[in-house]
C-alpha positions as CSV (number, residue, x, y, z in Angstrom):
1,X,23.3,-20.4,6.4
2,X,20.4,-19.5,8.5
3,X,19.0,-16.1,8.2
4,X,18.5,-14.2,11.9
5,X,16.1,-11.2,12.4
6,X,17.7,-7.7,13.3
7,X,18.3,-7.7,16.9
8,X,17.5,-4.3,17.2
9,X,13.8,-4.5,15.4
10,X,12.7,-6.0,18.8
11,X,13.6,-3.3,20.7
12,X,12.0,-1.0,18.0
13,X,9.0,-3.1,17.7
14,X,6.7,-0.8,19.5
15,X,8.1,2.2,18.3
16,X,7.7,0.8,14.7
17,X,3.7,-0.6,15.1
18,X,2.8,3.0,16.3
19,X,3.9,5.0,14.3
20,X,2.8,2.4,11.2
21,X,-0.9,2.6,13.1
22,X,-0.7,6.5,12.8
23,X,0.1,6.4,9.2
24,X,-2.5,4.2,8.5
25,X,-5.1,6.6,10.6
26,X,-4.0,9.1,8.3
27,X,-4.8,7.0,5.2
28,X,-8.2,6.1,6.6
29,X,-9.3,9.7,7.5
30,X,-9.5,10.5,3.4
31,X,-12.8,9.8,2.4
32,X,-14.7,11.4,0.3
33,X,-11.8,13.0,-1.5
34,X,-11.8,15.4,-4.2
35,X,-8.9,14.9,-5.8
36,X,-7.3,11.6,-7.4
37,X,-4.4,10.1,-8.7
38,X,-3.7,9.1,-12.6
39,X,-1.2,6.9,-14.4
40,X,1.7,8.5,-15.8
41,X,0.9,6.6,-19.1
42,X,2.7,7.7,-22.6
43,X,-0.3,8.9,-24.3
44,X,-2.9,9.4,-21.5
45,X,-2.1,12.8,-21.2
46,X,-5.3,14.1,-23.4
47,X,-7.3,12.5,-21.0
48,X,-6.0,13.8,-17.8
49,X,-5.3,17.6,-19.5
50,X,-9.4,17.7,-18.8
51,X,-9.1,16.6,-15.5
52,X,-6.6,17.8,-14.0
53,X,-5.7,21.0,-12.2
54,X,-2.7,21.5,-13.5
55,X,-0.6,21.6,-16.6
56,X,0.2,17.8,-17.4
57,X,4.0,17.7,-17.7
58,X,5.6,14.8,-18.8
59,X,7.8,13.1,-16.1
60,X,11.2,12.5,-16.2
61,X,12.4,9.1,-16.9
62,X,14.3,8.8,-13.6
63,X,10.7,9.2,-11.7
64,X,8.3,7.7,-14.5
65,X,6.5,5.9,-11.2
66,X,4.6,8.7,-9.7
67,X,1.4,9.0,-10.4
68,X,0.2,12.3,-11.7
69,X,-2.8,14.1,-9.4
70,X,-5.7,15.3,-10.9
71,X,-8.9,17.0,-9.3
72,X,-11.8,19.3,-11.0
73,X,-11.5,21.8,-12.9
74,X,-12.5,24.4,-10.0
75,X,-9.5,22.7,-7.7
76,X,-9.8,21.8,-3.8
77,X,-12.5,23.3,-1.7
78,X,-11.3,24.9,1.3
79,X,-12.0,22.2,4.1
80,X,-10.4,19.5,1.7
81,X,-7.6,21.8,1.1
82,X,-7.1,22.2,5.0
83,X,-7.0,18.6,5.7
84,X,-4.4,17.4,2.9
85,X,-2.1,19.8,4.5
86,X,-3.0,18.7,7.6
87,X,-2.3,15.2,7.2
88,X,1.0,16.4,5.0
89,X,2.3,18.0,7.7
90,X,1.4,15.2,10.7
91,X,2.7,12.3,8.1
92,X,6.1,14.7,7.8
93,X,6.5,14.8,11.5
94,X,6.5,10.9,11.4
95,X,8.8,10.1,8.6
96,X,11.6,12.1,10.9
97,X,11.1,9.9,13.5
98,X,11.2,6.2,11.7
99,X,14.6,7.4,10.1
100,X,16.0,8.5,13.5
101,X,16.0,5.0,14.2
102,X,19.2,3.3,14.8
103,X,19.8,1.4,11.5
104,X,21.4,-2.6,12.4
105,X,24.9,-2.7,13.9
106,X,27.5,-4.3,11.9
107,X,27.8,-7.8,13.8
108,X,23.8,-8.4,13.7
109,X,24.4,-7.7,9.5
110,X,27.7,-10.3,9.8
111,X,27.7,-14.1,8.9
């Protein structure tokens, strides 16, 4: 049995490399953050209570992967503030868009 790429990724293609090369233009634009992302470890949570901006609340087994942000004590500054939701909102306009695209059709799944 030989395995056959999607039919419809080529047609996609360029469609797909665009919008992956604007959400890596959003990744690259944070430098110099001020805020930062901790493992949701049992028993790290004394160490992120200081360095964190909010209350550390234990996840939920069902999403024990997410990483838990943390930034000093006085929060965000303005400008930084501004640009995360910024980029939020541009990367929200994206994700719309790569799951408006037509998923494989049944005979190119087949065999």
């Amino acid at each position: 049995m030989k395995s056959k790429p999607r039919s419809n990724i080529y047609v996609n293609l360029p469609a797909l490399q665009k919008l992956g090369t604007m959400l890596i233009e959003i990744l690259d634009t944070f430098q110099d953050i001020e805020f930062w992302y901790a493992e949701n470890i049992p028993g790290n949570s004394s160490r992120l209570r200081g360095a964190s901006f909010r209350k550390i609340v234990p996840r939920k087994d069902d999403k024990w992967w997410l990483p838990i942000p943390c930034a000093l004590p006085g929060g965000l500054s303005d400008k930084s503030r501004k640009h995360s939701i910024e980029k939020r909102d541009y990367a929200n306009q994206i994700v719309p868009t790569l799951t408006s695209l037509p998923p494989p059709s049944p005979s190119s799944t087949a065999k």
